[in-house]
NUTORMAR-357728 format. One record per residue: y negated, z negated, x negated of N, C-alpha, C in turn; residue in three letters. Coordinates in nm, 4 decimals, always signed. Each point is the difference from the previous one (the first is absolute). Example, Ala and Ser with C-alpha at 12.3 -4.5 7.8 and 13.67 -1.06 7.14 Angstrom:
NUTORMAR-357728
> +0.5690 | -0.7800 | -1.3190 | -0.1190 | +0.0000 | +0.0890 | -0.1200 | +0.0000 | -0.0900 | ala
> -0.1050 | +0.0720 | +0.0350 | -0.1190 | -0.0060 | -0.0820 | -0.1090 | -0.0730 | +0.0770 | ser
***
This chain:
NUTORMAR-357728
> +0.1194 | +0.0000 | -0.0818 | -0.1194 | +0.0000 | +0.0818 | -0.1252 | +0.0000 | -0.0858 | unk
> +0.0437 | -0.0409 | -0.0816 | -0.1298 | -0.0635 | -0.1060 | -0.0477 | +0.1890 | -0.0245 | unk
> -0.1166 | +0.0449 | -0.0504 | -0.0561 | +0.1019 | -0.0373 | -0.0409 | +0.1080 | +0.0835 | unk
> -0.0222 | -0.0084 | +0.1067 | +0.0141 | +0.0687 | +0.1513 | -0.2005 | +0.0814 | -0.0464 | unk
> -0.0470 | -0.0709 | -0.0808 | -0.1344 | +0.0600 | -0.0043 | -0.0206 | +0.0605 | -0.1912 | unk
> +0.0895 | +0.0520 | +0.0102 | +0.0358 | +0.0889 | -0.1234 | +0.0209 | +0.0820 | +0.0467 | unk
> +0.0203 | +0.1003 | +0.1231 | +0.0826 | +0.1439 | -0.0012 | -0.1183 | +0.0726 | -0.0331 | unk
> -0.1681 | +0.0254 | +0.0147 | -0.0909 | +0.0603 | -0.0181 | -0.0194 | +0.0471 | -0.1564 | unk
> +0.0495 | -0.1380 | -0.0735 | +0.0054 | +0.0567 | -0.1495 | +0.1085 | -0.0168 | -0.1016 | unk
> +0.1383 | +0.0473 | +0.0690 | +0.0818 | +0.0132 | -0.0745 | +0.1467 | -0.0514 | +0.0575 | unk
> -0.0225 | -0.0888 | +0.0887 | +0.1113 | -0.0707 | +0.0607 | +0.0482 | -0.1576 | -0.0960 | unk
> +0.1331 | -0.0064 | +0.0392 | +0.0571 | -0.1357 | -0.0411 | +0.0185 | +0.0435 | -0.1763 | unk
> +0.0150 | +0.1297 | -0.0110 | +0.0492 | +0.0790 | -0.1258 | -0.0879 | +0.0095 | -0.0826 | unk
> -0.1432 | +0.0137 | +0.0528 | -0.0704 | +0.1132 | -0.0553 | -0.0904 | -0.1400 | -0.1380 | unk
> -0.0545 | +0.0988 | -0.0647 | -0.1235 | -0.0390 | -0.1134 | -0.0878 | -0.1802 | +0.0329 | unk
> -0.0105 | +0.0560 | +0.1308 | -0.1033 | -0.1652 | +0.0027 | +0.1407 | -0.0889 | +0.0972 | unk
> +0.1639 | -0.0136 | -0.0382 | +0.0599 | -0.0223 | +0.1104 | -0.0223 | -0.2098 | -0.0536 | unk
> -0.0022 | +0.0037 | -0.1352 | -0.0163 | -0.1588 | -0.0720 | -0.1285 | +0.0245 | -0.0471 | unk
> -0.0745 | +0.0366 | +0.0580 | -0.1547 | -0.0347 | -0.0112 | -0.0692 | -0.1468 | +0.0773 | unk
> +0.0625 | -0.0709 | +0.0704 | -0.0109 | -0.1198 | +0.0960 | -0.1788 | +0.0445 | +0.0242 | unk
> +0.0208 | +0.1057 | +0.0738 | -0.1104 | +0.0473 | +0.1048 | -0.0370 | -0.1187 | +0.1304 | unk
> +0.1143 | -0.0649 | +0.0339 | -0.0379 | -0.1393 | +0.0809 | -0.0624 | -0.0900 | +0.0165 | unk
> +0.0682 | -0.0114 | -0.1362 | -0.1247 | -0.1223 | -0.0773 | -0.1696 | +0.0068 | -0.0321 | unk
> -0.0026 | +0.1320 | +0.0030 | -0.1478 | +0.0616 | +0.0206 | -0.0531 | -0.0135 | +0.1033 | unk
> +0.0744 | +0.0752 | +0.1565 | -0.0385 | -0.0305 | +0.0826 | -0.0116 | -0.0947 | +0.0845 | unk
> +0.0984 | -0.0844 | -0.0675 | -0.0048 | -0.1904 | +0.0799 | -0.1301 | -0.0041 | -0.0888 | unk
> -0.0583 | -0.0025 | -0.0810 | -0.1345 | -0.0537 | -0.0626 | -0.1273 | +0.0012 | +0.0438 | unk
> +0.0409 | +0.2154 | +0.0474 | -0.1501 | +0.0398 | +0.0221 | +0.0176 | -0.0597 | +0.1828 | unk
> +0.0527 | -0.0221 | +0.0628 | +0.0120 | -0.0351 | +0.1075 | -0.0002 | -0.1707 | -0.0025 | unk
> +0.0136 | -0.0363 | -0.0465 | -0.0282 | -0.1472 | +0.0020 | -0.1941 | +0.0187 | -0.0461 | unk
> +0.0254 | +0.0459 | -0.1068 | -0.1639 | +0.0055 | -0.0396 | -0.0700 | +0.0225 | +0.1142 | unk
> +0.0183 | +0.1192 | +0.0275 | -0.0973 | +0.0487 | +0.1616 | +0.0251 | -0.0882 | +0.0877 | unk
> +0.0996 | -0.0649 | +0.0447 | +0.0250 | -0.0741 | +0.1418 | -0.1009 | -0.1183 | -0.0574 | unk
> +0.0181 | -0.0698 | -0.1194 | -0.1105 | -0.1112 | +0.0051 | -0.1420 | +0.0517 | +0.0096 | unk
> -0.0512 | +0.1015 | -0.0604 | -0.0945 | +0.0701 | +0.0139 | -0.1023 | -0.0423 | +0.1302 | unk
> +0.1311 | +0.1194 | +0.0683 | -0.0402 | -0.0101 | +0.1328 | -0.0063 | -0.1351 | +0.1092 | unk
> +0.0849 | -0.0292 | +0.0110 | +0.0272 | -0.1702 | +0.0621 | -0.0507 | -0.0924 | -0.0461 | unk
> -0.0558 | +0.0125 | -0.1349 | -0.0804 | -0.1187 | -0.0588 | -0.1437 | +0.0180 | +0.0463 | unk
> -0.0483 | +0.0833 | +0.0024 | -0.1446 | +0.0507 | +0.0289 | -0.0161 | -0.1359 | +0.1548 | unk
> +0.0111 | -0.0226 | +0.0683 | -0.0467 | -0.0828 | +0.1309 | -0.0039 | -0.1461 | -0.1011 | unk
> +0.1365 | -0.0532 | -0.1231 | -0.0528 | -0.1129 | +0.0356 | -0.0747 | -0.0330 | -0.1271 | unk
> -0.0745 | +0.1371 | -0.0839 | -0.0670 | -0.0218 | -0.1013 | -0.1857 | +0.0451 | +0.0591 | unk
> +0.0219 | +0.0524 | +0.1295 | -0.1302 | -0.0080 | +0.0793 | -0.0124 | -0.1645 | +0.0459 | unk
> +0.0753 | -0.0563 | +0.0666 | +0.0029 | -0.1233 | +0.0321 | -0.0801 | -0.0847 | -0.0980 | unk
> +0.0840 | +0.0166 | -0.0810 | -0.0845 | -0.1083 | -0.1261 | -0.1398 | +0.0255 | -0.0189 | unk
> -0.0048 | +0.1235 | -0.0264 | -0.1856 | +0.0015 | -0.0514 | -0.0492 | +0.0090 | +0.1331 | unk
> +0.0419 | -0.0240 | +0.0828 | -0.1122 | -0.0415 | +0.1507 | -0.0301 | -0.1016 | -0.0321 | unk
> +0.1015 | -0.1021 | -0.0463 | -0.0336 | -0.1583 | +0.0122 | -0.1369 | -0.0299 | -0.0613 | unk
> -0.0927 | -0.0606 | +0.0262 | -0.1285 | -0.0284 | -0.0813 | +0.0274 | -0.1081 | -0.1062 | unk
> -0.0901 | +0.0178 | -0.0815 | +0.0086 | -0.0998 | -0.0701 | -0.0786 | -0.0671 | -0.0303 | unk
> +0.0433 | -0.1636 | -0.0074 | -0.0812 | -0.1367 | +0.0088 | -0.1273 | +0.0339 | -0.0739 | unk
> -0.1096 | -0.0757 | +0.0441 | -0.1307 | +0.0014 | -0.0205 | -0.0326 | +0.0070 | -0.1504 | unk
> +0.0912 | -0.1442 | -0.0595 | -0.0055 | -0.0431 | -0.1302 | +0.0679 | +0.1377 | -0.1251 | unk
> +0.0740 | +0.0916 | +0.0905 | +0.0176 | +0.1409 | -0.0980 | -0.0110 | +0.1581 | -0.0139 | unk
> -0.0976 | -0.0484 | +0.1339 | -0.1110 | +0.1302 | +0.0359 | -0.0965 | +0.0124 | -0.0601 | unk
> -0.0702 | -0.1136 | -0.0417 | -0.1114 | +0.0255 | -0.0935 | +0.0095 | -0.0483 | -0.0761 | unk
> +0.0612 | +0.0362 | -0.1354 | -0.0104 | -0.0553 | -0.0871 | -0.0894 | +0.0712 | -0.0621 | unk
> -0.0977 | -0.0653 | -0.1132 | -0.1051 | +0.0460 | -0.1078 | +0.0723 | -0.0109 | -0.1104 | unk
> +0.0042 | +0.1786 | -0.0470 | +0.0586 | +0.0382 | -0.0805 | -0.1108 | +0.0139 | -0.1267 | unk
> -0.0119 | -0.0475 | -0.0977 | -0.1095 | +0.0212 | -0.0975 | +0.0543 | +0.1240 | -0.0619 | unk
> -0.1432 | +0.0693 | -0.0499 | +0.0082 | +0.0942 | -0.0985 | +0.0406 | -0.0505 | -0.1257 | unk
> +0.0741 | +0.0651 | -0.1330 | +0.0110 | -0.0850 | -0.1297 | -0.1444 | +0.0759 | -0.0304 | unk
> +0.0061 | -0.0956 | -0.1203 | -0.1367 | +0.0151 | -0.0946 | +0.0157 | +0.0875 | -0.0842 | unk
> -0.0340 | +0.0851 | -0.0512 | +0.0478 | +0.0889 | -0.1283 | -0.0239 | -0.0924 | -0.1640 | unk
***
C-alpha cells in the first residue's frame, strides 16, 4: 500500500522509489497546517493590550 503517490514519477520501481518523498510531504504539510491554523491564535495574542507600566516605556537615546 505504502507508495500509492509515486506512480506520476516512476512508480514503486522507479528513480525517486527510496527517495522518502513522505517525509517531505508530512513536513511541508505540517508546516502549512500550523501556518494556517496558527494565524487566529497568534492574532489573539497581539489583541491583548498591554499593561500601562509596558506601554510606555522611555526608551533613552545612547550618547555617542
Amino acid at each position: 500500500m505504502q507508495g500509492y503517490l509515486l506512480g506520476p514519477i516512476g512508480g514503486k520501481e522507479g528513480d525517486w522509489a527510496g527517495a522518502n518523498l513522505g517525509v517531505v510531504a508530512a513536513l511541508l504539510i505540517g508546516f502549512l497546517g500550523y501556518l494556517l491554523l496558527g494565524r487566529r491564535n497568534v492574532q489573539r495574542q497581539e489583541d491583548i493590550p498591554l499593561p500601562e507600566s509596558e506601554a510606555n516605556l522611555d526608551i533613552e537615546e545612547p550618547t555617542p
